[in-house]
Structures are given as C-alpha cells and as structure tokens.
PyMOL CGO cylinders between C-alpha atoms (Angstrom):
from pymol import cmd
from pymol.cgo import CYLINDER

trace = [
    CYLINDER, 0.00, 0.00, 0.00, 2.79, 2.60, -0.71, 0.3, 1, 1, 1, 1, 1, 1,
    CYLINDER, 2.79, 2.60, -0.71, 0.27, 4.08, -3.42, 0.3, 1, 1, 1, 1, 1, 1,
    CYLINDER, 0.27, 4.08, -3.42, -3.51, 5.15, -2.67, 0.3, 1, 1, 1, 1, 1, 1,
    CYLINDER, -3.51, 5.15, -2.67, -5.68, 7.04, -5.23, 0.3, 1, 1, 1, 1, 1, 1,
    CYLINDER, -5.68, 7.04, -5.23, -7.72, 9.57, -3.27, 0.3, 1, 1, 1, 1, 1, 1,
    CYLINDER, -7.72, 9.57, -3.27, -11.02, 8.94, -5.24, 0.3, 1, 1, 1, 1, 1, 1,
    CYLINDER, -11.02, 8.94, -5.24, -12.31, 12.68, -5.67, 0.3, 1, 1, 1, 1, 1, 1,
    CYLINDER, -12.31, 12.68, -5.67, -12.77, 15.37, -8.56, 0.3, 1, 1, 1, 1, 1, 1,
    CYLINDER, -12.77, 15.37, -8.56, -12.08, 17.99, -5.87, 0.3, 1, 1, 1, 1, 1, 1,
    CYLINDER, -12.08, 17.99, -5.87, -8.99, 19.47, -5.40, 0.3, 1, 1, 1, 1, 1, 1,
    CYLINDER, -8.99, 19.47, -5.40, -9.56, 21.37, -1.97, 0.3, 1, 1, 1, 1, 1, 1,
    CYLINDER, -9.56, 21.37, -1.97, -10.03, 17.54, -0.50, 0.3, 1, 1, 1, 1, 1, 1,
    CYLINDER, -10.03, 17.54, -0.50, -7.19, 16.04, -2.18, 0.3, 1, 1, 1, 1, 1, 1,
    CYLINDER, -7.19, 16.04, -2.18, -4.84, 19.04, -0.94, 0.3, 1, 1, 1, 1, 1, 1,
    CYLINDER, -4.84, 19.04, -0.94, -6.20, 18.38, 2.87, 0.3, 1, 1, 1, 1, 1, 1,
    CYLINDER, -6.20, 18.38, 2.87, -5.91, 14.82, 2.85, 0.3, 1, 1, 1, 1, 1, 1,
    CYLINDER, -5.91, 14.82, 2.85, -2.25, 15.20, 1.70, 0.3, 1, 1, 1, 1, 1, 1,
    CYLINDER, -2.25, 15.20, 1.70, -1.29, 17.78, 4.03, 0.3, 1, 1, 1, 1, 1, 1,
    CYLINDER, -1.29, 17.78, 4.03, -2.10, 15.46, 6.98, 0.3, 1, 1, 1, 1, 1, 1,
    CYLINDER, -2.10, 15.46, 6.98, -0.57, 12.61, 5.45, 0.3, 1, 1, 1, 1, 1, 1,
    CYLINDER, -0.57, 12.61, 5.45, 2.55, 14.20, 4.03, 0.3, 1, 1, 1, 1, 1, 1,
    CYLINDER, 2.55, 14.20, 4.03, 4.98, 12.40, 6.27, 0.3, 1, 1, 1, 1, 1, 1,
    CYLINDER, 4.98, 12.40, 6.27, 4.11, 8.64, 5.88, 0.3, 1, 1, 1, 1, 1, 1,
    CYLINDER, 4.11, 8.64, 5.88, 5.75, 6.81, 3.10, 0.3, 1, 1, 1, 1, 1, 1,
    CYLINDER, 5.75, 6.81, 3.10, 2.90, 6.75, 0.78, 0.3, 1, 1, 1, 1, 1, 1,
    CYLINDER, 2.90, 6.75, 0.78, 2.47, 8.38, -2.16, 0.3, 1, 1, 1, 1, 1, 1,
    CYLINDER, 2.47, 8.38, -2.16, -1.23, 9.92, -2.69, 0.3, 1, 1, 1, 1, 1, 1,
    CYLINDER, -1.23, 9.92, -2.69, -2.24, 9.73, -6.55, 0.3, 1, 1, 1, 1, 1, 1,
    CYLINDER, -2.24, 9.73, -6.55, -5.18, 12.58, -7.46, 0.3, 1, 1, 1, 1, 1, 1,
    CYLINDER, -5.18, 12.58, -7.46, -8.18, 11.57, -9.86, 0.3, 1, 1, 1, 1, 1, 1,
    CYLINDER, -8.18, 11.57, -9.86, -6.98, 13.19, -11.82, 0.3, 1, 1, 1, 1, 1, 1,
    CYLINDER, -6.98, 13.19, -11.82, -3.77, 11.02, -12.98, 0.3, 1, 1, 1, 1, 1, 1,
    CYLINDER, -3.77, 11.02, -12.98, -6.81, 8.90, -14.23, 0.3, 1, 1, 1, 1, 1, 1,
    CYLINDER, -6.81, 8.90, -14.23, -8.75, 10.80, -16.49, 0.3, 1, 1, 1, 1, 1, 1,
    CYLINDER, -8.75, 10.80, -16.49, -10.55, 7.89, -18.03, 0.3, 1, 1, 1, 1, 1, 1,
    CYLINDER, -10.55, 7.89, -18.03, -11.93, 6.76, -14.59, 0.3, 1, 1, 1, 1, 1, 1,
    CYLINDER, -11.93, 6.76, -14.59, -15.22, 5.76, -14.30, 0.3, 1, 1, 1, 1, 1, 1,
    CYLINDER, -15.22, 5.76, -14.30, -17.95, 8.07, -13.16, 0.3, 1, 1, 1, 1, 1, 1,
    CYLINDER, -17.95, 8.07, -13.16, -18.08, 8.19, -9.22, 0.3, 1, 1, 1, 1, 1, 1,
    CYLINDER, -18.08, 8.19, -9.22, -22.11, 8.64, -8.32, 0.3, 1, 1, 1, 1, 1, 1,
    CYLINDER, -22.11, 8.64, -8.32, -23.92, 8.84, -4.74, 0.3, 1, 1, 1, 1, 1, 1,
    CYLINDER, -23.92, 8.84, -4.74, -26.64, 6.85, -4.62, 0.3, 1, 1, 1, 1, 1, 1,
    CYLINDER, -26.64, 6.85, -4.62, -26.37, 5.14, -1.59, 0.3, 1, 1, 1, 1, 1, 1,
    CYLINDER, -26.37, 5.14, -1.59, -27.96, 5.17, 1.47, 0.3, 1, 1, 1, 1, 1, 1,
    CYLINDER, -27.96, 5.17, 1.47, -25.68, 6.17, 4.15, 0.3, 1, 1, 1, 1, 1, 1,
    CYLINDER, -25.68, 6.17, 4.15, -22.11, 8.15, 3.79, 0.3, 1, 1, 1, 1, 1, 1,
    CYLINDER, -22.11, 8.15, 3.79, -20.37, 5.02, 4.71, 0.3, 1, 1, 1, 1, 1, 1,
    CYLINDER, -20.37, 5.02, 4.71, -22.10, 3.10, 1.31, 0.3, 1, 1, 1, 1, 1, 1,
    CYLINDER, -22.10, 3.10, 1.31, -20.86, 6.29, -0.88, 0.3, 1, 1, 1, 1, 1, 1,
    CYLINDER, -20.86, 6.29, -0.88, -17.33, 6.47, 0.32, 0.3, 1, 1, 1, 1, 1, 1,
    CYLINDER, -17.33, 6.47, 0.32, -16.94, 2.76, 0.26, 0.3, 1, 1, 1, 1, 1, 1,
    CYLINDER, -16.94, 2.76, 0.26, -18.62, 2.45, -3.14, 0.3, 1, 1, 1, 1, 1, 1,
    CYLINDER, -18.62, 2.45, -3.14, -16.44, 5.59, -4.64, 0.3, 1, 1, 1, 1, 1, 1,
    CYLINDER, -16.44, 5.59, -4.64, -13.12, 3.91, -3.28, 0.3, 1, 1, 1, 1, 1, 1,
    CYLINDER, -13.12, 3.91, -3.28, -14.33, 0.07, -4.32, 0.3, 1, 1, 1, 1, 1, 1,
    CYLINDER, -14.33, 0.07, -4.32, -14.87, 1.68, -8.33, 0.3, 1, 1, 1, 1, 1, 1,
    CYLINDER, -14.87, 1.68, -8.33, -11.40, 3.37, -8.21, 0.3, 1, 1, 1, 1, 1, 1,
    CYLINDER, -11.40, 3.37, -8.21, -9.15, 0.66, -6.84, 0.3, 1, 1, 1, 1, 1, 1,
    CYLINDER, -9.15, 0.66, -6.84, -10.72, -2.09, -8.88, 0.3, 1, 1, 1, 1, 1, 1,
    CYLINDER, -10.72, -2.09, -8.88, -10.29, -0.02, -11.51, 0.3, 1, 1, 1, 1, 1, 1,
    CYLINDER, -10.29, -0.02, -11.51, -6.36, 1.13, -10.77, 0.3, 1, 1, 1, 1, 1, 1,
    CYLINDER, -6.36, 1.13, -10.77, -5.41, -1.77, -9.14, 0.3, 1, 1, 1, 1, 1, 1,
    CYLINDER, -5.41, -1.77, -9.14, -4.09, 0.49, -6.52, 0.3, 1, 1, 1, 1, 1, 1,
    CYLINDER, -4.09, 0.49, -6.52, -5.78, 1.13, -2.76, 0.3, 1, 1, 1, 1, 1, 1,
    CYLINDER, -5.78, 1.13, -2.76, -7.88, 4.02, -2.64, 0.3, 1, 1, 1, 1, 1, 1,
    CYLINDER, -7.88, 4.02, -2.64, -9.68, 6.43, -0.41, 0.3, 1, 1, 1, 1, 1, 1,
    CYLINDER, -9.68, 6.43, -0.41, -13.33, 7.58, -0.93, 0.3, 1, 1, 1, 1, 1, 1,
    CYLINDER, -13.33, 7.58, -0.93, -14.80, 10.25, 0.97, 0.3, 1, 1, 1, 1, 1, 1,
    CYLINDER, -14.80, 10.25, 0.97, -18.58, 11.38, 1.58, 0.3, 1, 1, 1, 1, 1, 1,
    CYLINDER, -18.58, 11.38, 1.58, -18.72, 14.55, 3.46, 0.3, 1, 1, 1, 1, 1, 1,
    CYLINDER, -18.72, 14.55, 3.46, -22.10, 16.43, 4.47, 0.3, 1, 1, 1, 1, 1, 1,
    CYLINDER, -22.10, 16.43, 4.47, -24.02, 19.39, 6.72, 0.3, 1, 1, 1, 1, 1, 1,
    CYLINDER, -24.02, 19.39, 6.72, -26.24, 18.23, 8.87, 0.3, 1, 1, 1, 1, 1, 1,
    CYLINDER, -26.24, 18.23, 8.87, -28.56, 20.92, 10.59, 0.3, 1, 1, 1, 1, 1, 1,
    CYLINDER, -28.56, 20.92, 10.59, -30.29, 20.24, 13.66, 0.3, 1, 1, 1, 1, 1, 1,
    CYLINDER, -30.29, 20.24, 13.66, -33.52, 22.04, 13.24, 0.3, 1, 1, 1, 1, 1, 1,
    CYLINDER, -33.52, 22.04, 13.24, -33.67, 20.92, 9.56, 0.3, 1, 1, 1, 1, 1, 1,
    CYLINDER, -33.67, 20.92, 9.56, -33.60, 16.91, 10.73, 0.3, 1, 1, 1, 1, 1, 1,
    CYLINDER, -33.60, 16.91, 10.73, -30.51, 16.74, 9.95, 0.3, 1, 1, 1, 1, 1, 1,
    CYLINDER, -30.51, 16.74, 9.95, -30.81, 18.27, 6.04, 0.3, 1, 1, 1, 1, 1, 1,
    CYLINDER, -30.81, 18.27, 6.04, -29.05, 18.63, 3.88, 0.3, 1, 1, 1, 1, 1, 1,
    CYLINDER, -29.05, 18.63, 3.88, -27.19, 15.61, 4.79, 0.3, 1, 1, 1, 1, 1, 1,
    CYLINDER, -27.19, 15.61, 4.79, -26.52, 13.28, 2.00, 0.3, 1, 1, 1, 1, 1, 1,
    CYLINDER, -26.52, 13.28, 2.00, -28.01, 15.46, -0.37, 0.3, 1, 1, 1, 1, 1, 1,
    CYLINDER, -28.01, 15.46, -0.37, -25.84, 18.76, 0.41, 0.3, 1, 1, 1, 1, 1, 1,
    CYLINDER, -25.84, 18.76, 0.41, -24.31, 18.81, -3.15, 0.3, 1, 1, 1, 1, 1, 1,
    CYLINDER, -24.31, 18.81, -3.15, -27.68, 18.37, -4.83, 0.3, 1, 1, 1, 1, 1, 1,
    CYLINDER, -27.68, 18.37, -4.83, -29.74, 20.65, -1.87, 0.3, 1, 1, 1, 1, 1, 1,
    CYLINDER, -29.74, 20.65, -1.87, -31.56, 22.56, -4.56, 0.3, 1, 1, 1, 1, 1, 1,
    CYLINDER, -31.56, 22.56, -4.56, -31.71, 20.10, -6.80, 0.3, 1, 1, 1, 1, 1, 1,
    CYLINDER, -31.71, 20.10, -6.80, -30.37, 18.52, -9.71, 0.3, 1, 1, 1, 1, 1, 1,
    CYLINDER, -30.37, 18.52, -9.71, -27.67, 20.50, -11.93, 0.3, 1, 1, 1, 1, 1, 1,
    CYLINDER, -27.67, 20.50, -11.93, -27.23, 23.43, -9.60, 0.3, 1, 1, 1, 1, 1, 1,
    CYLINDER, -27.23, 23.43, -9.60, -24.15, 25.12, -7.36, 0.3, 1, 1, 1, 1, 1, 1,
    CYLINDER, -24.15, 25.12, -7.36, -23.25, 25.65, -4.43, 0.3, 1, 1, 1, 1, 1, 1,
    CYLINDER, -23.25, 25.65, -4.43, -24.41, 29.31, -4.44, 0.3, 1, 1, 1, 1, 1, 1,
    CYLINDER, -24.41, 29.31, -4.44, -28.16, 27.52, -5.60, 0.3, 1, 1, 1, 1, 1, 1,
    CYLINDER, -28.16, 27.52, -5.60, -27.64, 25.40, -2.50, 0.3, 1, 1, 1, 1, 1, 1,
    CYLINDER, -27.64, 25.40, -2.50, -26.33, 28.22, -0.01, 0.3, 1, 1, 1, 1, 1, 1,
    CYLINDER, -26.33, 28.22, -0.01, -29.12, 30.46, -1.06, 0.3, 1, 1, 1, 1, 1, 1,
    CYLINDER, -29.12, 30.46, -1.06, -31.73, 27.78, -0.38, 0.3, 1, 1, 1, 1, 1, 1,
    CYLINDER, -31.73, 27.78, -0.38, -30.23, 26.91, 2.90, 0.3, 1, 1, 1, 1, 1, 1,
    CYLINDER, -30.23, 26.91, 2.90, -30.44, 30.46, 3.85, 0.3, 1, 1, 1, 1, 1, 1,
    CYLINDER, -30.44, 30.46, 3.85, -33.78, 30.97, 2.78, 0.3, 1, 1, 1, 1, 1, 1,
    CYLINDER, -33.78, 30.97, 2.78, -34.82, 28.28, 5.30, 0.3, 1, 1, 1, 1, 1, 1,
    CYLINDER, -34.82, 28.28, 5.30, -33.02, 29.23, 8.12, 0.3, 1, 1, 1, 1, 1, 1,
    CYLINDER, -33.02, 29.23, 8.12, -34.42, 32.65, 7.73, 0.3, 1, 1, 1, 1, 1, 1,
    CYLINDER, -34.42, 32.65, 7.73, -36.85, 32.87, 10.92, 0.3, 1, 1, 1, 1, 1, 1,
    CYLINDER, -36.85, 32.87, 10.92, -34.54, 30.65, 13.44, 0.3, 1, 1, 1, 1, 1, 1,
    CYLINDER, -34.54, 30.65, 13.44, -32.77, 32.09, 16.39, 0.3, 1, 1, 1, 1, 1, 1,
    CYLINDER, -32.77, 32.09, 16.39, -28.72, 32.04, 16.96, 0.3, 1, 1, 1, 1, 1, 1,
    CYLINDER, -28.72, 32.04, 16.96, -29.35, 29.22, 19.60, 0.3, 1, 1, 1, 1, 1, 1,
    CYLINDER, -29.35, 29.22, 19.60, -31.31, 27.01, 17.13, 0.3, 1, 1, 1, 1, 1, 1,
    CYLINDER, -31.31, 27.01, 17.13, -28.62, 27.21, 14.22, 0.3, 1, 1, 1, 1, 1, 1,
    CYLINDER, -28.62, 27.21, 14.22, -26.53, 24.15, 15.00, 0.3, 1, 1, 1, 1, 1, 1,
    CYLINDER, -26.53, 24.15, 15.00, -24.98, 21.90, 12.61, 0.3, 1, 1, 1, 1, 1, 1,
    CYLINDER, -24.98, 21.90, 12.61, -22.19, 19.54, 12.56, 0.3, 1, 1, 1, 1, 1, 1,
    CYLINDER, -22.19, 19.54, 12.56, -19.98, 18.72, 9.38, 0.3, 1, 1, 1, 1, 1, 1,
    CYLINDER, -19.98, 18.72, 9.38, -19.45, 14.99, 9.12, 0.3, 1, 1, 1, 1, 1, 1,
    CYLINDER, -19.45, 14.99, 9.12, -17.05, 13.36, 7.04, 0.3, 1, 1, 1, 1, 1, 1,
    CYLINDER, -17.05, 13.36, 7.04, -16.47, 9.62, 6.59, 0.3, 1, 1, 1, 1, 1, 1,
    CYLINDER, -16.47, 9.62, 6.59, -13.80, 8.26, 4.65, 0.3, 1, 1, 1, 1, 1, 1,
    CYLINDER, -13.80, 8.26, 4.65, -13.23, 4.58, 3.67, 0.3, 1, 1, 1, 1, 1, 1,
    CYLINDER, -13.23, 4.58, 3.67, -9.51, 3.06, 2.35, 0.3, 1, 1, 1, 1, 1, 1,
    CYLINDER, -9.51, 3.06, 2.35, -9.90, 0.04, 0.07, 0.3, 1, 1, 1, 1, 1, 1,
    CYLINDER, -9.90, 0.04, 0.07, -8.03, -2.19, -1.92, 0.3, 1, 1, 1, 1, 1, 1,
    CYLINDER, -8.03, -2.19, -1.92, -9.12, -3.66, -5.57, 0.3, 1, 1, 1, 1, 1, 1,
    CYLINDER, -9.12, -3.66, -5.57, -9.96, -6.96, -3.26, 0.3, 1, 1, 1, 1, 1, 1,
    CYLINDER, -9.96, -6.96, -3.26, -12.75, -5.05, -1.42, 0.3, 1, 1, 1, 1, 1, 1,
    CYLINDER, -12.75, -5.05, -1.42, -10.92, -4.91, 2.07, 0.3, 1, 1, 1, 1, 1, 1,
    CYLINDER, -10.92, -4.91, 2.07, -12.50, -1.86, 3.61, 0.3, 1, 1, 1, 1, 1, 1,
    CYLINDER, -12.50, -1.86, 3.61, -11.32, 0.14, 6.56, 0.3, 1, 1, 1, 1, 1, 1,
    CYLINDER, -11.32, 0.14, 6.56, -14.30, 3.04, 7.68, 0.3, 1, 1, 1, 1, 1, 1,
    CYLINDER, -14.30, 3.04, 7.68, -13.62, 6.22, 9.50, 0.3, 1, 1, 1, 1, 1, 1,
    CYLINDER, -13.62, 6.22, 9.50, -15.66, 9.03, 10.40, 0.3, 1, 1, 1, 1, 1, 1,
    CYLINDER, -15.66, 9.03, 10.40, -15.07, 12.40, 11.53, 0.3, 1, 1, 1, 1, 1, 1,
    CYLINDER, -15.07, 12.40, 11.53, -17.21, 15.67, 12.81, 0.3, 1, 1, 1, 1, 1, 1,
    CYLINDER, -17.21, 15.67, 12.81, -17.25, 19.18, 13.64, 0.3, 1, 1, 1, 1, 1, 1,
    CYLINDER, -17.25, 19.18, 13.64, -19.51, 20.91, 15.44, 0.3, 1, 1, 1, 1, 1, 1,
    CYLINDER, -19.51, 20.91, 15.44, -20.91, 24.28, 14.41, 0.3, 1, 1, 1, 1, 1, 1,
    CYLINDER, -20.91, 24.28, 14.41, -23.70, 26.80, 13.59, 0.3, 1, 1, 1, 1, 1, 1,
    CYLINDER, -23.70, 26.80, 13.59, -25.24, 27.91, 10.80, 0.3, 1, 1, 1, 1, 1, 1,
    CYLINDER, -25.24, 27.91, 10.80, -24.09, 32.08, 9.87, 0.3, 1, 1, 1, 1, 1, 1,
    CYLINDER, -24.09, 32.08, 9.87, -27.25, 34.14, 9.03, 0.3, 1, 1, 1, 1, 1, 1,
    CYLINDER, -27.25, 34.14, 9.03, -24.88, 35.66, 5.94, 0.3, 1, 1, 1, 1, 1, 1,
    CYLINDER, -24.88, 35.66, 5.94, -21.89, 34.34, 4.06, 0.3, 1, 1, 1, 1, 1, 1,
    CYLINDER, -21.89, 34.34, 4.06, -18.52, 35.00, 5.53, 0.3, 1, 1, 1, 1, 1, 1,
    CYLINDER, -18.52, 35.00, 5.53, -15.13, 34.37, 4.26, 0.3, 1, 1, 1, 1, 1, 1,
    CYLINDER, -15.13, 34.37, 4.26, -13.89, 33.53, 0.65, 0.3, 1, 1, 1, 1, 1, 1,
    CYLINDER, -13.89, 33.53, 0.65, -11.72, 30.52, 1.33, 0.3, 1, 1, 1, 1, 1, 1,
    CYLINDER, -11.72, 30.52, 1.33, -13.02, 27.13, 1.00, 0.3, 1, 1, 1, 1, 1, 1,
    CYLINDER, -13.02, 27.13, 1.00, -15.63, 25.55, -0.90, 0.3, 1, 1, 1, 1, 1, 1,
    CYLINDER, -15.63, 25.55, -0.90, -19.44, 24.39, -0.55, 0.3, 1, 1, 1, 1, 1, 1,
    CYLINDER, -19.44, 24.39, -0.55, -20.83, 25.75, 2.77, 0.3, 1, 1, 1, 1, 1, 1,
    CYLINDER, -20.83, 25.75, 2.77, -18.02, 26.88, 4.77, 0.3, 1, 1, 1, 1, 1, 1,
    CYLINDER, -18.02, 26.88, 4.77, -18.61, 30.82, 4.54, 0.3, 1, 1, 1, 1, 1, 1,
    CYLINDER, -18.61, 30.82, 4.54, -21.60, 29.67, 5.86, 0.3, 1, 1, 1, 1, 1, 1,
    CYLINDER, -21.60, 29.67, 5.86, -20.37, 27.55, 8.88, 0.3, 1, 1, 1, 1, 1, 1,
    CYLINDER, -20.37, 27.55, 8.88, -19.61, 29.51, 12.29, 0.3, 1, 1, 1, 1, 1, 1,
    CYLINDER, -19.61, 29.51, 12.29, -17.26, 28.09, 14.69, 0.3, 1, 1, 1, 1, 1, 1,
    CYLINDER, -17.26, 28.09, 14.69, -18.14, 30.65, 18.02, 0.3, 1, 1, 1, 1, 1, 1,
    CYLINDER, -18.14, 30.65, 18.02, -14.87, 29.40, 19.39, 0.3, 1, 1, 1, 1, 1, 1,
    CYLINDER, -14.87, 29.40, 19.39, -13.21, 30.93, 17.04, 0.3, 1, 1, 1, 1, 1, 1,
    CYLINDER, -13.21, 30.93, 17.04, -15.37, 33.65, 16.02, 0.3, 1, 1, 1, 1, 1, 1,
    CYLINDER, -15.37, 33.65, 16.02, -15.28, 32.67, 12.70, 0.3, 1, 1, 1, 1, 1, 1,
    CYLINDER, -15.28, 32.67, 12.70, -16.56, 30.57, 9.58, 0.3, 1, 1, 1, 1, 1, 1,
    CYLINDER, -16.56, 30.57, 9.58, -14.68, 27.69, 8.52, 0.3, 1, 1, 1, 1, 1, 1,
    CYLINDER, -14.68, 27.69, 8.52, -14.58, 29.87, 5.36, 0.3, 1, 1, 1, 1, 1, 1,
    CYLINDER, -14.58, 29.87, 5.36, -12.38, 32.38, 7.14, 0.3, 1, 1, 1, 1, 1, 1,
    CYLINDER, -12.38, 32.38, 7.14, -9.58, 29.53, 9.14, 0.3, 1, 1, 1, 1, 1, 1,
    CYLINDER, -9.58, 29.53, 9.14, -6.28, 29.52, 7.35, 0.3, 1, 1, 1, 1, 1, 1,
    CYLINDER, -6.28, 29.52, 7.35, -5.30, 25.99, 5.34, 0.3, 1, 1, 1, 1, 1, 1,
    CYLINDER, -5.30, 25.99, 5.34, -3.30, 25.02, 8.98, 0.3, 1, 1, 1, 1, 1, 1,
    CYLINDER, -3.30, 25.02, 8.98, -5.87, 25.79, 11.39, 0.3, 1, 1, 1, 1, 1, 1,
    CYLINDER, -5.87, 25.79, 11.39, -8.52, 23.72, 8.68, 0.3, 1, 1, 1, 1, 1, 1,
    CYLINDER, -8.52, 23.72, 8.68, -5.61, 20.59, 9.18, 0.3, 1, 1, 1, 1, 1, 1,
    CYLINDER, -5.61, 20.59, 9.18, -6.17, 20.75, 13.04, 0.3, 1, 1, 1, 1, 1, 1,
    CYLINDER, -6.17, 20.75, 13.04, -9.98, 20.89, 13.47, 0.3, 1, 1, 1, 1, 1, 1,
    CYLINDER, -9.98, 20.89, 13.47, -11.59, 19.76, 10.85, 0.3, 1, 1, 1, 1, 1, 1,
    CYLINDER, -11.59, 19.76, 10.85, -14.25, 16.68, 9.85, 0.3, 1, 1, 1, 1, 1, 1,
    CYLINDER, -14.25, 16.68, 9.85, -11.75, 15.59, 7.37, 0.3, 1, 1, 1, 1, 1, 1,
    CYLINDER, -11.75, 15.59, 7.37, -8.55, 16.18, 9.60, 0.3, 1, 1, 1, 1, 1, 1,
    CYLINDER, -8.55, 16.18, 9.60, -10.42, 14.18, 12.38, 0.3, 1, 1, 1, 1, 1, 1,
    CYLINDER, -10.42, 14.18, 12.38, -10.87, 11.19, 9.54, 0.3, 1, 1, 1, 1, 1, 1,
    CYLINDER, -10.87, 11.19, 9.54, -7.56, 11.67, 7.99, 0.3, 1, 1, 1, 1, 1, 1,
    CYLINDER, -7.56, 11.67, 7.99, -5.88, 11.29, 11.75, 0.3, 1, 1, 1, 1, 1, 1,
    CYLINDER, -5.88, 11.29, 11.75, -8.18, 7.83, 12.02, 0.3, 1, 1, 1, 1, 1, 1,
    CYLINDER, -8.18, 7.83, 12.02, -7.11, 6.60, 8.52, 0.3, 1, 1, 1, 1, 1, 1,
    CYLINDER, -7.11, 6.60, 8.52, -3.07, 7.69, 9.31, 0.3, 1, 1, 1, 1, 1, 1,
    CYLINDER, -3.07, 7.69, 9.31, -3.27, 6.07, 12.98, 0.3, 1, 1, 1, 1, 1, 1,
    CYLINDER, -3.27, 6.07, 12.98, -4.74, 2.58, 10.68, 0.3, 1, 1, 1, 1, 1, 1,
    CYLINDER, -4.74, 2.58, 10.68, -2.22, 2.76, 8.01, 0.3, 1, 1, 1, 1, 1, 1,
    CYLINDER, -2.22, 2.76, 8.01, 1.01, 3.22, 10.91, 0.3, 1, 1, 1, 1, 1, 1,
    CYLINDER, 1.01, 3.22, 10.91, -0.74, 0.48, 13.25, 0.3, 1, 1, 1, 1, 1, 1,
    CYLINDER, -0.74, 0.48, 13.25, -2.25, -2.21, 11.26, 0.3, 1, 1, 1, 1, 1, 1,
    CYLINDER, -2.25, -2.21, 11.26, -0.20, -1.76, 7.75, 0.3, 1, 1, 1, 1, 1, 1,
    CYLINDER, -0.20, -1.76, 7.75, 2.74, -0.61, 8.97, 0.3, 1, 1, 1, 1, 1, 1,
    CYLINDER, 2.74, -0.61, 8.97, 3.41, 2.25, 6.59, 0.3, 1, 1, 1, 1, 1, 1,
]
cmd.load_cgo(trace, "trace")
C-alpha cells in the first residue's frame, strides 16, 4: 500500500488529505492522474455506502488502494438536512451558491441558539480486493445568518465556529488541518495505516 488514489474530482479535498498525510511513506495519486476513470455517483444510502462504493470503483479499476470520501451538513432544526443530499440541496444541476441560497432561505426565521450543525465526514480506504477500513469524523458548528469568508468551498462561509469567532470559510489551510471533519478522519485513517499496515 505505498500508493492510494484519493477517489475525488475535488482538489480542496485532495490538498487536505495530503497535508495530513505528508509524512508517511505513501504516495497519494489525485483523480486526476486517471482521467478515463469511471464516473463516481452517490446513490447510496448512508455516507459510509458512498465512500466505500467511490473507493471500491477506483481501486478495482487502478489496481491500486484508494480512499473515498462522503462529506455532508447536517442541521439540527432541519432533521438533519441537507445531509446526504448537500451537493444536490436545490436540486439537480445546480451550485453551491443555488444550495447556499436555499439553505439560507430556510433558516431565515430561526434564532442564533437554534442554528446548529455539525460537518461529518467519513472516509473509507480500500483495496481492488474489497478490504475496507471506515472512518468518520465531525465538527460541530452553527449555521451564519450571511456568508462570511472567501476561502473554502461548498458551505463553509456559511459555517460559524463561536470558538473561534469565525466561519470555517475564514480559518487559514493550517488551522482547517487541526480541526476539521476531514482532519479528524484523515488522523483515524493515518493512525490505521502506521498500526495495522505498517506504513
């Protein structure tokens, strides 16, 4: 396992996974080295099924180990929405902005204490055989009542950390490494590859 595809289009994730993994001795391939991989869809039922399924696609397909990722908001006083759907929240074909703006729309009337959320990230490392290994990670937020911050990607100008006083939008690439829902996974995965592969 001294190679593992990290089986996502998006560069912001492939830059934090490497940046926490950096010092082991193995060498993270992007997507993109494999532009005629196969199409990586959502469609199942849990994070766990859509990481696993994402990573099973590309390492049976490199021959390599790879890591699939399913990352989500989850906001209390919505039941937990967007959830699984929080690249699709407006529907079908639309962008984040579509997705930020509905989000906002529906948090309109609700007070500061009623605003919670929690980013949750699960990422799963598996090899072309189908051996899995399943992590999960969280943090625990609010949601802003306006956008703030123009670093990051998807929701985080709109995700307040009041220990910090700001959106995850607004943290530095470093401070994103430490507290993160991805760091938290990444740290599981890293603490599984030096333990039980030996990397």
């Amino acid at each position: 396992m001294n190679e593992i595809v990290v089986a996502t289009n998006n560069r912001h994730k492939f830059d934090e996974i490497s940046a926490i993994l950096n010092r082991l001795p193995v060498r993270l391939i992007p997507l993109s080295d494999y532009p005629d991989a196969p199409e990586l869809k959502e469609e199942g039922a849990t994070y766990a099924e859509n990481a696993v399924h994402k990573a099973l696609i590309i390492a049976r397909f490199t021959g390599k180990w790879a890591l699939g990722d399913d990352t989500g908001l989850e906001v209390d006083v919505l039941d937990g929405q967007p959830g699984l759907y929080s690249a699709r929240f407006a529907g079908g074909n639309v962008t984040f902005d579509d997705n930020k703006r509905k989000l906002l729309r529906l948090m309109e009337s609700v007070p500061t204490e009623k605003r919670t959320a929690v980013f949750r990230t699960v990422l799963a490392l598996v090899s072309p055989s189908g051996e899995s290994h399943v992590v999960e990670g969280l943090l625990r937020g609010r949601i802003a009542d306006k956008e703030q911050g123009a670093g990051g990607f998807g929701y985080d100008a709109l995700f307040y950390l009041p220990e910090s006083g700001r959106t995850y939008a607004e943290l530095t690439n470093a401070e994103k490494n430490r507290i993160s829902h991805r760091a938290h996974a990444v740290e599981k995965i890293k603490a599984y590859l030096q333990k039980s592969v030996g990397v």
